[in-house]
ZAKOL-807301 format. One record per atom (N, C-alpha, C): x, y, z; residue number from 1. Coordinates in steps of 0.1 Angstrom, whole numbers, plus 2048, in hexadecimal, padded with zeros to 3 digits. Layout:
// ZAKOL-807301
{{X Y Z} NUM}
...
This chain:
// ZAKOL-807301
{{FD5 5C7 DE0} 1}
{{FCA 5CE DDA} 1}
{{FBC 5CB DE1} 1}
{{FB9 5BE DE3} 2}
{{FAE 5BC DF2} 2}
{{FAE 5BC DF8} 2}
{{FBA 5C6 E00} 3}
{{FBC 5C6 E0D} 3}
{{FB6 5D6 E0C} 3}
{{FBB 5DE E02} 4}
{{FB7 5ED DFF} 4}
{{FA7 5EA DFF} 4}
{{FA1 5E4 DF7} 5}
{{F92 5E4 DF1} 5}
{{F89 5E1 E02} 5}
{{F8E 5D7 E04} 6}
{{F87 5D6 E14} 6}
{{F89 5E6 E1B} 6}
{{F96 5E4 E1B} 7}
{{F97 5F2 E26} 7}
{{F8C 5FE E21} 7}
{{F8F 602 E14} 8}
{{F84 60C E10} 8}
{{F77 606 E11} 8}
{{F74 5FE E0D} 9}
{{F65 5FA E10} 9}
{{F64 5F9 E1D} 9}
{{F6B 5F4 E2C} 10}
{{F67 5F8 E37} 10}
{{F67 605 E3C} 10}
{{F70 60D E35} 11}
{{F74 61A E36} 11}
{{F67 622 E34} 11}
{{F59 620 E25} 12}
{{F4F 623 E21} 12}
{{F43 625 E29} 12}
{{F49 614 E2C} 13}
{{F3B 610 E35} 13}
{{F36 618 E45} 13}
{{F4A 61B E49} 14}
{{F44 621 E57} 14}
{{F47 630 E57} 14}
{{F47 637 E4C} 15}
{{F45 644 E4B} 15}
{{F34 645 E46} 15}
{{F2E 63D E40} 16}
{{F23 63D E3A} 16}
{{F18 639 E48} 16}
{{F1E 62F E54} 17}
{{F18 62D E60} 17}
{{F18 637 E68} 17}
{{F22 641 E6A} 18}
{{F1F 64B E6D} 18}
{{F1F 65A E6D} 18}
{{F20 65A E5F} 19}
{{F14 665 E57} 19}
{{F07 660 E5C} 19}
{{F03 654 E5E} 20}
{{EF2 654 E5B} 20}
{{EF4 657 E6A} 20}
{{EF7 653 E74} 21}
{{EFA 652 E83} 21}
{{EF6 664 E85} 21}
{{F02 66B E80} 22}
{{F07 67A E86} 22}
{{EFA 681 E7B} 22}
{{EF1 67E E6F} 23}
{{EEB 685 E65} 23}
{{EE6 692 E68} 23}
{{EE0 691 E78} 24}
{{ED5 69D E7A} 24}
{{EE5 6A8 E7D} 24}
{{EF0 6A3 E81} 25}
{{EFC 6AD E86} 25}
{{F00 6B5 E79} 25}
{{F02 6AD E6F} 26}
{{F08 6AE E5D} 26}
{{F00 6BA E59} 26}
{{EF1 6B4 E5F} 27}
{{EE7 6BB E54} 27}
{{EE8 6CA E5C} 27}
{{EE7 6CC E6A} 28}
{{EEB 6D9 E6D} 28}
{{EF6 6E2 E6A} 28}
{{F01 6DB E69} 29}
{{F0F 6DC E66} 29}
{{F10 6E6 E57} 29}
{{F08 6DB E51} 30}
{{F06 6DF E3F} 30}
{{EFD 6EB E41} 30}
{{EEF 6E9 E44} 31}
{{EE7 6F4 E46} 31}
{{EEA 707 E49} 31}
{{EF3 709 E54} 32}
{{EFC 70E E5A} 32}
{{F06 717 E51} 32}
{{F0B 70A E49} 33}
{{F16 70D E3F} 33}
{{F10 713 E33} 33}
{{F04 70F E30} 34}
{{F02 715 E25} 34}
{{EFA 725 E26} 34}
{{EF3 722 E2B} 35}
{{EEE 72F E37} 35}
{{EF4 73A E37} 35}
{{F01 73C E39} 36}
{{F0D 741 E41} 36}
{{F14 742 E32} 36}
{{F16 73F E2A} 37}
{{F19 741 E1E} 37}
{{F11 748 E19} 37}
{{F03 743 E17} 38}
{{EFA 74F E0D} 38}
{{EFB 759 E14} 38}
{{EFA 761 E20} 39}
{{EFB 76C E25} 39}
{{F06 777 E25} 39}
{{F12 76B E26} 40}
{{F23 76F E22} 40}
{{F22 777 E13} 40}
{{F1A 76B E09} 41}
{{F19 771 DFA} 41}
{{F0E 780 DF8} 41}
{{F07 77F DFD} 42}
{{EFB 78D DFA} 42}
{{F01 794 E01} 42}
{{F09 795 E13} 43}
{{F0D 7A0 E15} 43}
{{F1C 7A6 E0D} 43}
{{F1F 79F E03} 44}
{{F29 7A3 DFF} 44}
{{F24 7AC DED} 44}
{{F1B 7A3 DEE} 45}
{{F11 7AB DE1} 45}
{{F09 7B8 DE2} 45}
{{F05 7BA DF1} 46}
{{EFC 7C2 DF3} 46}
{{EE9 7BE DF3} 46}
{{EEB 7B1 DF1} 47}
{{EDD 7AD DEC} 47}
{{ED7 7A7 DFA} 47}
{{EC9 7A4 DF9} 48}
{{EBF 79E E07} 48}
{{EBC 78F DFD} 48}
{{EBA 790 DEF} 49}
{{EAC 788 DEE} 49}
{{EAD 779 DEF} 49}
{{EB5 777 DEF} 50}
{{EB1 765 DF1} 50}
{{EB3 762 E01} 50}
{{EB6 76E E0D} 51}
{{EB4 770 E19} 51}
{{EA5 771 E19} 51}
{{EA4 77E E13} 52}
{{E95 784 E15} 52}
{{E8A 77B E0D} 52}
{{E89 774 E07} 53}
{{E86 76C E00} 53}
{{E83 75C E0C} 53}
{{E89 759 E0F} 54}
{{E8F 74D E1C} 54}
{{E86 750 E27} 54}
{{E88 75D E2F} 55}
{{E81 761 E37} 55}
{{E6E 762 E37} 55}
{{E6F 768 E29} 56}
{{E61 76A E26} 56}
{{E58 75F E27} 56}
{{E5C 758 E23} 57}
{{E5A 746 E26} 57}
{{E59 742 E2D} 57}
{{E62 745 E38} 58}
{{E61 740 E45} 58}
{{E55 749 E4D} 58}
{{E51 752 E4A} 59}
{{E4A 75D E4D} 59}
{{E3E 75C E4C} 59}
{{E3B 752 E3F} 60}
{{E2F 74E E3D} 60}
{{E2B 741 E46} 60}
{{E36 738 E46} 61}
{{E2E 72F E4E} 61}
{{E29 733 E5A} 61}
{{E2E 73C E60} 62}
{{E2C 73E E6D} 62}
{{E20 74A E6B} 62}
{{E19 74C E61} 63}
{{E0E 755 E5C} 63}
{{E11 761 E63} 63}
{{E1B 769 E5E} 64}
{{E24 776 E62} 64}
{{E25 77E E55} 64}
{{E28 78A E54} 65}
{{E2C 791 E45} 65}
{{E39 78C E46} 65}
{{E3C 791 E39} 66}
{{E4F 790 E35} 66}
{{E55 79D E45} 66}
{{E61 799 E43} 67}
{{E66 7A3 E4A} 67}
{{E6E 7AC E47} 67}
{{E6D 7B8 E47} 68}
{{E71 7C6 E40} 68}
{{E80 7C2 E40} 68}
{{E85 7C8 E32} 69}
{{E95 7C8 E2C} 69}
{{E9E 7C9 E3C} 69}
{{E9D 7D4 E42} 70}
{{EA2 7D6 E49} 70}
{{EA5 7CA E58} 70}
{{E9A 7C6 E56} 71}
{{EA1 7BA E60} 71}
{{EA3 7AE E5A} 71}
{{EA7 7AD E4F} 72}
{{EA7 7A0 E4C} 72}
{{EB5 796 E4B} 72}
{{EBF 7A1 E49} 73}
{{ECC 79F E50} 73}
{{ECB 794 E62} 73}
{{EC5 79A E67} 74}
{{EC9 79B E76} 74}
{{EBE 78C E78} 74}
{{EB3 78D E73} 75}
{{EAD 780 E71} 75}
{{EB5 774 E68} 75}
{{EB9 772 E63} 76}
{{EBB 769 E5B} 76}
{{EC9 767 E62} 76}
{{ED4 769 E6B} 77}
{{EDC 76B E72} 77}
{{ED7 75E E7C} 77}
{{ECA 766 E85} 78}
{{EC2 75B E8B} 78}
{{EBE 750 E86} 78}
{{EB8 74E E7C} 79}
{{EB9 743 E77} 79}
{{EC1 73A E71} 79}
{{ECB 742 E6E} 80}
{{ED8 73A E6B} 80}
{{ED9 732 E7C} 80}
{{EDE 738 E7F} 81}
{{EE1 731 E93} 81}
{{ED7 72D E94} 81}
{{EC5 72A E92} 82}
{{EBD 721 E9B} 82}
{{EC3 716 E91} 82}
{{EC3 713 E85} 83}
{{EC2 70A E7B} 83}
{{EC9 6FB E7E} 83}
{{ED3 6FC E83} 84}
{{EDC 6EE E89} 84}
{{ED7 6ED E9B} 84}
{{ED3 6F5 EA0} 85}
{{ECC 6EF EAD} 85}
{{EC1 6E6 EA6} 85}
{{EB9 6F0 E9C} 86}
{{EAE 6E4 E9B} 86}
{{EB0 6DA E90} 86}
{{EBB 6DA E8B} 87}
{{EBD 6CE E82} 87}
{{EC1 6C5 E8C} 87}
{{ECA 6C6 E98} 88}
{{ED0 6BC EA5} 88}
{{EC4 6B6 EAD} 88}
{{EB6 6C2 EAC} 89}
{{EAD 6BD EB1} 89}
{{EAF 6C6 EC4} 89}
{{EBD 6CC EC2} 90}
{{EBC 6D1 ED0} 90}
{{EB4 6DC ED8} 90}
{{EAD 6E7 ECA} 91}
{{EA3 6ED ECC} 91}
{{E96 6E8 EC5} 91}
{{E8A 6E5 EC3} 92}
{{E7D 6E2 EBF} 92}
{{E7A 6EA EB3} 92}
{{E74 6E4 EA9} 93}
{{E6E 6F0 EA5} 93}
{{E65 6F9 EA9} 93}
{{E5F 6F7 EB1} 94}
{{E54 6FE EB7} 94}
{{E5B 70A EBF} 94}
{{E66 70A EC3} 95}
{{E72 70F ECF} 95}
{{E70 716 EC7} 95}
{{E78 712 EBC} 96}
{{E7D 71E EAD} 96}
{{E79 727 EA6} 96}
{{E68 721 EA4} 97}
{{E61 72D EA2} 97}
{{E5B 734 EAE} 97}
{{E5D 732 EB6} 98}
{{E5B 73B EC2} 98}
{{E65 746 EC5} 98}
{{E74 741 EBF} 99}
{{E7C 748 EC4} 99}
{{E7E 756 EB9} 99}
{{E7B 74A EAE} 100}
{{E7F 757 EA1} 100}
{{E70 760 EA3} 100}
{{E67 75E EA3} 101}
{{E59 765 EA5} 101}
{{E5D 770 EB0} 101}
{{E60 76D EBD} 102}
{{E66 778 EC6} 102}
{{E75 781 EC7} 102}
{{E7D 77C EBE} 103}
{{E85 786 EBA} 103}
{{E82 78B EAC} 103}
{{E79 785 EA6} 104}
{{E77 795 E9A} 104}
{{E6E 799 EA0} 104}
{{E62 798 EAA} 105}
{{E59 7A1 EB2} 105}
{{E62 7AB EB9} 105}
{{E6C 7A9 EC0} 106}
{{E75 7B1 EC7} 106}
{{E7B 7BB EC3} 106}
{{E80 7B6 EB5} 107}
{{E89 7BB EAD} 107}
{{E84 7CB EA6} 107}
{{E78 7C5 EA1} 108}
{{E68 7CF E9B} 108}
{{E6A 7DA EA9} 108}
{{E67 7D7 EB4} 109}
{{E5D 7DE EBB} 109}
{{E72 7EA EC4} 109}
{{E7E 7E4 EC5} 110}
{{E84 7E9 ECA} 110}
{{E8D 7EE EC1} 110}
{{E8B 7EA EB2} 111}
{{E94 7ED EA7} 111}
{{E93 7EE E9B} 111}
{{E85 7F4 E97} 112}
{{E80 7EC E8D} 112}
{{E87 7F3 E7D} 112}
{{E8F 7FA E7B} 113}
{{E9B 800 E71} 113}
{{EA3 7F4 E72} 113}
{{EA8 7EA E7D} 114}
{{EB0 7E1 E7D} 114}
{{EBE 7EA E85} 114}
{{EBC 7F3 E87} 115}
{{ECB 7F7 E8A} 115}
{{ECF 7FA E94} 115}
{{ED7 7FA EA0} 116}
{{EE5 7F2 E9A} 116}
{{EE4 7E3 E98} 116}
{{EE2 7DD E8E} 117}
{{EE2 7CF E89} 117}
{{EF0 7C8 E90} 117}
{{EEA 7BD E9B} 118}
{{EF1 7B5 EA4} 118}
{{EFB 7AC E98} 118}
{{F05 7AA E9B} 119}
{{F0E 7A5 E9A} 119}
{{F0B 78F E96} 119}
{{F0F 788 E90} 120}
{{F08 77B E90} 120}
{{F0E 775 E9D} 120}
{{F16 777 EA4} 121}
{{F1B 77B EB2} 121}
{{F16 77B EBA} 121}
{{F0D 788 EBC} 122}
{{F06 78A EC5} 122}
{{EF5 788 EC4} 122}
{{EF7 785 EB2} 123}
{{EE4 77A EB5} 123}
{{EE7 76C EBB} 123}
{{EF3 764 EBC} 124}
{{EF4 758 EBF} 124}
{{EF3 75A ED0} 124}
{{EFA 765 ED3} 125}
{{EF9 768 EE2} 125}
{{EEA 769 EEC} 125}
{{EDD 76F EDB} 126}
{{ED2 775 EE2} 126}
{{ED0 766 EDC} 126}
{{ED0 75E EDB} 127}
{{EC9 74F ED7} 127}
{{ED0 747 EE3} 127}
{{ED5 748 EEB} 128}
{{EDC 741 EF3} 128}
{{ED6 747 F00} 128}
{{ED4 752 F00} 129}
{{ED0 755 F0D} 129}
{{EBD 754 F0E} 129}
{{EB6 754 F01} 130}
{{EA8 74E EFE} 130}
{{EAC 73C F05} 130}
{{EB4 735 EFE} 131}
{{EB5 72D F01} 131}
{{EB5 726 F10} 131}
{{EC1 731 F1A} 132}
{{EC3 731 F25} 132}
{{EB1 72F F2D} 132}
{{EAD 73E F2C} 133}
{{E9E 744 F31} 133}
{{E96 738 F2D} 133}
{{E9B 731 F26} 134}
{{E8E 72A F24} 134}
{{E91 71C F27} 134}
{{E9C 715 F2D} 135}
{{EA3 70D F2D} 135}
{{E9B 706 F22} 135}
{{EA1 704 F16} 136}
{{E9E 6FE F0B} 136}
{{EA6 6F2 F0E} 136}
{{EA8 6E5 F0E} 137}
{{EAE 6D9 F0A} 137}
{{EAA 6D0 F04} 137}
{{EB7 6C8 F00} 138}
{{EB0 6BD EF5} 138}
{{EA9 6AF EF9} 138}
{{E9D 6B3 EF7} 139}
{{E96 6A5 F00} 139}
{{EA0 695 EF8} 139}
{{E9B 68F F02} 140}
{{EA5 682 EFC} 140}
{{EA1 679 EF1} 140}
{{E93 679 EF2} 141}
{{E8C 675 EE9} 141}
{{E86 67B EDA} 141}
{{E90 686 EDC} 142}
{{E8D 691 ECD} 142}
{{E9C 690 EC5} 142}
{{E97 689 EBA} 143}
{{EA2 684 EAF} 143}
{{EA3 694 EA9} 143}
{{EAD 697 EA5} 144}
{{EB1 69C E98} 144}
{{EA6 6A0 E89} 144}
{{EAC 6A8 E80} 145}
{{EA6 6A5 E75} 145}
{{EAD 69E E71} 145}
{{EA9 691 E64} 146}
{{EB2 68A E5D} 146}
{{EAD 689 E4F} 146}
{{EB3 685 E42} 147}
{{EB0 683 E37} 147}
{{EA3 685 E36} 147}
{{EA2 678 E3C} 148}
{{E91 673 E38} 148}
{{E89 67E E3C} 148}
{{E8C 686 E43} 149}
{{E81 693 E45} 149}
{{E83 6A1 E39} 149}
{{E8F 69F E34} 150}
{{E92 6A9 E2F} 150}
{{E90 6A3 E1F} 150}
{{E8E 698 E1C} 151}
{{E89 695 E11} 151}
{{E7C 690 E10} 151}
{{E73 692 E17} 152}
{{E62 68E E17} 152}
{{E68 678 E1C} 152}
{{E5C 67C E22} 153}
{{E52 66A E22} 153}
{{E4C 668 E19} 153}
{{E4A 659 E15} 154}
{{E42 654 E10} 154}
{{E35 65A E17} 154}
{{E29 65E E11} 155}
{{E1E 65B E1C} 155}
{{E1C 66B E24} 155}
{{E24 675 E1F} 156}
{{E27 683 E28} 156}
{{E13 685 E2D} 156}
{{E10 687 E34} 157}
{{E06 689 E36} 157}
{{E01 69B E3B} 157}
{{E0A 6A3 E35} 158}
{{E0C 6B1 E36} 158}
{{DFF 6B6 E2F} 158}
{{DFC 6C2 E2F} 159}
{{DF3 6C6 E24} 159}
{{DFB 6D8 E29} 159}
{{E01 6DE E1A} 160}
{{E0B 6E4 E19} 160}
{{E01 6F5 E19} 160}
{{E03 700 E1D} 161}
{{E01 70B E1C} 161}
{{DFA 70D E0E} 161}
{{E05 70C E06} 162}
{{E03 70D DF7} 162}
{{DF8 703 DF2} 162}
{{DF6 6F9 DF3} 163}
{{DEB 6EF DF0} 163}
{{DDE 6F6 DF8} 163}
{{DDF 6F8 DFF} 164}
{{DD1 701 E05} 164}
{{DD1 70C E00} 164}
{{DD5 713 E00} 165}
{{DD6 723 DF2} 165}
{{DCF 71C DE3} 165}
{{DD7 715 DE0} 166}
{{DD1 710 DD5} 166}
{{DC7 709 DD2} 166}
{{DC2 705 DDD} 167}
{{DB5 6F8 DDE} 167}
{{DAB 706 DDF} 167}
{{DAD 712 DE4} 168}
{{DA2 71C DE6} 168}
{{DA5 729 DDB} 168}
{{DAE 725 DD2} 169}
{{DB3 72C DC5} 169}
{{DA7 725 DBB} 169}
{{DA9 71E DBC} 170}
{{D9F 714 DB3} 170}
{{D95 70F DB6} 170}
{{D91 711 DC1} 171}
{{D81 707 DC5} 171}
{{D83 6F8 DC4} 171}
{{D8E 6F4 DC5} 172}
{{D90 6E5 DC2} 172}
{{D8F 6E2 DD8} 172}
{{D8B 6D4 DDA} 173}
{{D8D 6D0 DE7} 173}
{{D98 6C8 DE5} 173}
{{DA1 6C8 DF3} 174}
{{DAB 6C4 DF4} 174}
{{DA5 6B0 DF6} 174}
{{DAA 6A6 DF3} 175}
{{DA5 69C DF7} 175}
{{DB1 693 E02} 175}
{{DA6 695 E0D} 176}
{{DAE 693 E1B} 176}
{{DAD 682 E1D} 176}
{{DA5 678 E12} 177}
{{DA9 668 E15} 177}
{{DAF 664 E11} 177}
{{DBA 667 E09} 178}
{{DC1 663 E05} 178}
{{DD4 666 E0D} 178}
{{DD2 670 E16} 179}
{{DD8 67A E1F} 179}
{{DDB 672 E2E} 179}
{{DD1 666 E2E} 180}
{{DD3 666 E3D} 180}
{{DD2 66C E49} 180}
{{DCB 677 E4A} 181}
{{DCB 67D E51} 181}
{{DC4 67A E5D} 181}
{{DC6 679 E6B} 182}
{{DC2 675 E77} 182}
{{DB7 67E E7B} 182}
């Protein structure tokens, strides 16, 4: 029975070594998967909103409107596929919103009904050949996302969209000493 208890306990330890090791791979893996499931579910409902909803968001950071029902299939497709390049860290975020920014510009200006809505197929193909054009690779020195990013820092030194809406909702000033800010 200690011979079992060791084994499992070494068995713990080096799946738990590399989980943390492979994290930014899992987290795309997961990301991807769940992704790819909400979209599976609403297109089988007929519904957009926790797509269109998702996107709108992403829409906003990049200070863009939402983007019309009609493409939001074909975008969120795209983002499903950038999502594990940049949780691996193999495309940037900065790549990412560049790339999604110029295929829904594209998209608007050569299709903007959305139709005939590419295949998730053939958006991985037009993200591959962006990728190509642009020779995108993964610098060596660019980790992954891991936990710790996806659950805040201690110390986050962010100052969030929403906190600035609200600091000029209210007349309140945001107080930046406490922030660290450089």
């Amino acid at each position: 029975m200690k011979r079992f208890l060791w084994g499992l306990l070494l068995l713990l330890v080096v799946c738990g070594a590399a989980g943390w090791y492979w994290q930014s791979q899992i987290i795309g893996v997961a990301g991807r998967w769940y992704m790819s499931r909400m979209a599976a579910r609403e297109d089988r409902s007929g519904s957009l909103d926790e797509r269109r909803k998702l996107l709108a968001q992403m829409n906003r950071y990049m200070l863009m409107p939402p983007p019309d029902d009609a493409l939001v299939p074909e975008l969120f497709d795209l983002t499903t596929q950038l999502s594990a390049r940049v949780a691996t860290g193999e495309i940037s975020l900065n790549w990412a919103a560049y790339i999604y920014t110029a295929y829904q510009r594209d998209l608007v200006q050569q299709r903007p009904d959305g139709k005939p809505r590419r295949s998730s197929d053939e958006v991985a193909a037009q993200l591959a050949q962006y990728v190509q054009f642009f020779s995108l690779q993964k610098r060596p020195d660019q980790r992954g996302v891991t936990m710790g990013d996806l659950m805040g820092k201690e110390g986050d030194e962010v100052i969030t969209l929403d906190e600035i809406e609200e600091s000029e909702r209210t007349g309140k000033e945001i107080d930046l000493r406490n922030r660290g800010v450089h």
